[in-house]
C-alpha positions as CSV (number, residue, x, y, z in Angstrom):
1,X,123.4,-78.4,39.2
2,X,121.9,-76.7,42.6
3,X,118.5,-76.1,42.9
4,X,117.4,-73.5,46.4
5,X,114.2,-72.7,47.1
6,X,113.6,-68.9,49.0
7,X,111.3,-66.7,50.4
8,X,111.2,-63.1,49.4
9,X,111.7,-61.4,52.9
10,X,111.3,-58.0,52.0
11,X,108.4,-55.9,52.3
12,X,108.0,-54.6,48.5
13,X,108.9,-58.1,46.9
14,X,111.2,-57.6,43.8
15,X,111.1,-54.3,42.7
16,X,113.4,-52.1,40.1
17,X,115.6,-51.8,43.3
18,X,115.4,-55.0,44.5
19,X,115.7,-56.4,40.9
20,X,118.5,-54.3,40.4
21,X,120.5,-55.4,43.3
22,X,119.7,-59.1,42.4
23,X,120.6,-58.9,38.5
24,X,124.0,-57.4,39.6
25,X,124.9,-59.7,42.4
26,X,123.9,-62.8,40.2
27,X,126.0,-61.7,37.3
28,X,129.0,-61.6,39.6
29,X,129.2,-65.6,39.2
30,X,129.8,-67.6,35.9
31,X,127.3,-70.0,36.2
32,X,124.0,-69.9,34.6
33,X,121.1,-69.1,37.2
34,X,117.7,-69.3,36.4
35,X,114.9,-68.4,38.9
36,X,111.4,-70.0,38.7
37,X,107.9,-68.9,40.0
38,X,105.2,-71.0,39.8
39,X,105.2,-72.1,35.8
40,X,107.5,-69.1,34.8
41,X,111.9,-69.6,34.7
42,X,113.6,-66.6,34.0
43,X,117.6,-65.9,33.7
44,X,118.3,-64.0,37.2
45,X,121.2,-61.5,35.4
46,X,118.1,-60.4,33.2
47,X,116.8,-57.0,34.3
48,X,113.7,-57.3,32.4
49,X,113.5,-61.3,33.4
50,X,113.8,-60.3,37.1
51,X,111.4,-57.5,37.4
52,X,108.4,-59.0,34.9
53,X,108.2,-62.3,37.9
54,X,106.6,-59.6,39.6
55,X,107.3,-61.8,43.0
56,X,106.2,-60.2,46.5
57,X,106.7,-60.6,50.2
58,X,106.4,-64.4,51.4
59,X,106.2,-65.9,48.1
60,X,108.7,-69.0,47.3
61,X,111.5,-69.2,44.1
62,X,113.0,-72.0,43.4
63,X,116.9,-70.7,41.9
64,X,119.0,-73.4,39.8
65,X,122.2,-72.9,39.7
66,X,124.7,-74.4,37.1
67,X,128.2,-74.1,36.6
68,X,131.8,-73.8,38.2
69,X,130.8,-71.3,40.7
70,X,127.7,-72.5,41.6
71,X,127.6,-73.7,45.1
72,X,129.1,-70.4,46.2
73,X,126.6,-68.6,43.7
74,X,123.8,-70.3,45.6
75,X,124.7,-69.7,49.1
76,X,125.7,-66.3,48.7
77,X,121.9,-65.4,46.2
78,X,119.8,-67.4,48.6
79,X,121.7,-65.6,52.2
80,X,120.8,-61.8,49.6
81,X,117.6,-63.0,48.7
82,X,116.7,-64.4,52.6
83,X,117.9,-60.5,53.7
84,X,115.8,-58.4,51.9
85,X,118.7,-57.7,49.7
86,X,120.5,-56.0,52.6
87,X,123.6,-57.9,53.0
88,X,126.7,-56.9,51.4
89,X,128.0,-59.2,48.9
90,X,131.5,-59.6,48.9
């Protein structure tokens, strides 16, 4: 198990795009990843999960990550994440 803690870089915080972008890039990996604001975890290749955190600009997640994949799974979410969903996952 790998637990990251981020910051939500960009300016709208996670919105349908943002979610969107997130949800597919997390459901690249086999390993379950959960996200977690404040007292609420929710499964990050869950569109609905994603968008109802309603998380904004500066605040802090803390991602677990758990499975086979899951160091690369959390290096490549947390880099996304830390670019305002910008960088191109390969």
């Amino acid at each position: 198990m790998v637990n990251r803690e981020v910051t939500i870089m960009n300016d709208e915080g996670i919105q349908a795009q943002a979610a969107s972008l997130l949800v597919r890039a997390a459901s690249r990996f086999s390993s379950r990843i959960s996200i977690e604001r404040g007292n609420r975890v929710v499964n990050a290749k869950s569109m609905m999960g994603v968008l109802s955190m309603g998380a904004t600009k500066g605040e802090k997640l803390v991602l677990t990550f758990e499975g086979e994949d899951e160091r690369q799974a959390a290096d490549t979410l947390v880099r996304f994440i830390e670019s305002g969903f910008t960088e191109i996952i390969r």
